[in-house]
C-alpha positions as CSV (number, residue, x, y, z in Angstrom):
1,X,60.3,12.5,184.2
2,X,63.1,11.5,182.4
3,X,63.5,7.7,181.0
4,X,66.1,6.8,183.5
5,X,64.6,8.1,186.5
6,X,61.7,6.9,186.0
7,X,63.5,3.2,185.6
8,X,64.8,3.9,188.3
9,X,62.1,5.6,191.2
10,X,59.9,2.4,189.6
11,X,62.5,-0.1,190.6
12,X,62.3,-1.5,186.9
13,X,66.2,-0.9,186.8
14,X,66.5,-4.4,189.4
15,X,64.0,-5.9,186.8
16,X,66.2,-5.7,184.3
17,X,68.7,-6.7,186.5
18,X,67.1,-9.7,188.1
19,X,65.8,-10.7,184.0
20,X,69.7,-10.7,183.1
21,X,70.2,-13.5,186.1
22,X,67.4,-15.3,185.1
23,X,69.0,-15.4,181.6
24,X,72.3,-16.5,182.9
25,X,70.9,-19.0,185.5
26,X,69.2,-20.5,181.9
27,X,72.9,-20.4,180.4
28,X,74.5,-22.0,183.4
29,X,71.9,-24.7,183.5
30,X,71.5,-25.6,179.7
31,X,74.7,-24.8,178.2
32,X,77.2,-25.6,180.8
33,X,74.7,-28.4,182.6
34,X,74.9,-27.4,186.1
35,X,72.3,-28.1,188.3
36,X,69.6,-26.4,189.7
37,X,71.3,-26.3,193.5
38,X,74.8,-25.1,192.0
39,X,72.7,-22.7,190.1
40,X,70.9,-21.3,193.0
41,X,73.9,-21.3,195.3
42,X,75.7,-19.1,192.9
43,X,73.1,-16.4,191.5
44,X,70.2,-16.7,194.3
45,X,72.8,-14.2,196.9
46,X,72.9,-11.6,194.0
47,X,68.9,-12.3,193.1
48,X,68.3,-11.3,196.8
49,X,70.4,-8.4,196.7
50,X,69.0,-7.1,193.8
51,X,65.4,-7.6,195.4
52,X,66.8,-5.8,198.8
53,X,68.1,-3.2,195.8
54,X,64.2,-3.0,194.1
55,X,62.5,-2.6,197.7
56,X,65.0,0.5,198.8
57,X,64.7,2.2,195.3
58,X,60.4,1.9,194.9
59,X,60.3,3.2,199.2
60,X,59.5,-0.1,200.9
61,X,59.7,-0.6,204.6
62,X,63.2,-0.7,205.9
63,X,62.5,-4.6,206.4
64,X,61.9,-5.4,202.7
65,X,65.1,-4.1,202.0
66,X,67.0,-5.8,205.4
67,X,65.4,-9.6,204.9
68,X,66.7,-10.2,201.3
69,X,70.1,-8.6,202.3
70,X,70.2,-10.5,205.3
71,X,69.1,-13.8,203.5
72,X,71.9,-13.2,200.9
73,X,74.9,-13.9,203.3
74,X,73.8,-17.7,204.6
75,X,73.1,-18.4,200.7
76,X,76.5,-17.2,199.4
77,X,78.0,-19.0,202.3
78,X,76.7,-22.0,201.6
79,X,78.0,-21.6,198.0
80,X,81.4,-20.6,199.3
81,X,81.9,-24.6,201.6
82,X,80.3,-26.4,198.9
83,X,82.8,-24.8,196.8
84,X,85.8,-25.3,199.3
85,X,84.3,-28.7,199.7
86,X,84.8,-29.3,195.9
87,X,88.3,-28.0,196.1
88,X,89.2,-29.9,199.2
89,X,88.0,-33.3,197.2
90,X,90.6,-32.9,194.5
């Protein structure tokens, strides 16, 4: 088997994925000192998609794939009125 396939039938490929938002969630919160909640709000809809993502590529049942991806879109729309919030502030 080939390197990227097997990165890929393994689900290792959303590892890598999911490590690279776990790197930028450390950026976000120590370099640009936003907080954990802002953090979160931002990154966790694409962490659950990428887990929805991991679930579909390693064969999971079709519910490990449809509860992250469902629990992505209240997350990102919480992030989208705090943000309209924000902007409705200045």
């Amino acid at each position: 088997m080939a390197a990227m396939d097997w990165l890929f039938a393994s689900g290792h490929a959303a590892d890598l994925i999911l490590g690279v938002l776990v790197i930028e969630a450390a950026w976000l919160r120590l370099a640009r000192g936003w907080g954990w909640g802002a953090v979160l709000a931002l990154l966790g809809p694409a962490a659950l998609i990428v887990l929805g993502l991991r679930a579909a590529l390693v064969g999971a049942d079709w519910w490990w794939v449809a509860l992250p991806l469902a629990a992505s879109l209240p997350v990102h729309l919480i992030d989208l009125r705090s943000r309209f919030a924000e902007r409705a502030d200045r």
